[in-house]
Residue, then its C-alpha position, 0 to 999 in steps of 0.5 A: x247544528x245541521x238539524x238547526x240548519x235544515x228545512x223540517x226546523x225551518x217548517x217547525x219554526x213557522x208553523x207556531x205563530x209565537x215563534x213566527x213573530x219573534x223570527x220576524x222580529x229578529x230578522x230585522x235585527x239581525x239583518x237576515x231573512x228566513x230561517x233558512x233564506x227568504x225561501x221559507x216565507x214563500x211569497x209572503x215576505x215580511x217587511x222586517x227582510x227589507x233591504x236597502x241596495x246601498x247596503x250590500x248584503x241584499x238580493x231581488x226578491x223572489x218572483x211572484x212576491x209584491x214586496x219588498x223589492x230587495x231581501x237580506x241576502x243572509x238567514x237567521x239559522x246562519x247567523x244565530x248558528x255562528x253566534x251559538x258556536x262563537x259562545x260554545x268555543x268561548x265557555x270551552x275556552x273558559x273551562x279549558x283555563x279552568x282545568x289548565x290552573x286545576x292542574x298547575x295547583x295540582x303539580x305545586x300541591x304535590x311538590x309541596x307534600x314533597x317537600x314537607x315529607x321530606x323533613x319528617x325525620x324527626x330525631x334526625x340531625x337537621x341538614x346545616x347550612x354552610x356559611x360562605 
């Protein structure tokens, strides 16, 4: 998670323009800026960090870049790191339930076995039942 975080995968990102255009697709979903923050575009902020005030998670734009007046406030590698962790804690949860019920059929299969073995004595008198 802190490799993800850090400006080398920032730079690593931006160098390939594939992955360029698809931050900046997603930076408008997503409402972020940056990989890391808006410092990574440079002074060549994309529209898709534009911000509106009203909408509080917004910041001035750096000096020495024209547009746009206000940037999202947030990175991507922020939000798609919580993301990533939030879906990591929920397939652990999963397979910790998984492993939970593994055990809980464990412990009835030998309690059964236990119970079979138990009246295996053949040629033994059954134990009789009494009437009340």
């Amino acid at each position: 998670m802190e490799r993800g975080q850090s400006a080398e995968f920032a730079d690593e990102i931006l160098k390939n323009d594939a992955q360029k255009e698809l931050l900046k697709i997603r930076q408008g979903r997503l409402q972020c800026c940056g990989w890391t923050g808006v410092e990574d575009w440079g002074s060549d902020i994309p529209d898709s960090c534009r911000c509106t005030p009203s909408y509080g998670q917004c910041k001035p734009s750096p000096q020495g870049s024209t547009r746009p007046p206000y940037v999202n406030s947030k990175s991507c590698g922020e939000i798609i790191g919580a993301d990533v962790e939030h879906v990591a804690n929920i397939v652990l949860g999963i397979f910790f339930g998984f492993a939970i019920a593994a055990m809980m059929c464990l412990i009835i299969a030998i309690k059964m076995i236990m119970q079979f073995s138990r009246h295996d004595n053949v040629g033994e008198t059954d134990i009789e039942m009494r009437d009340y």
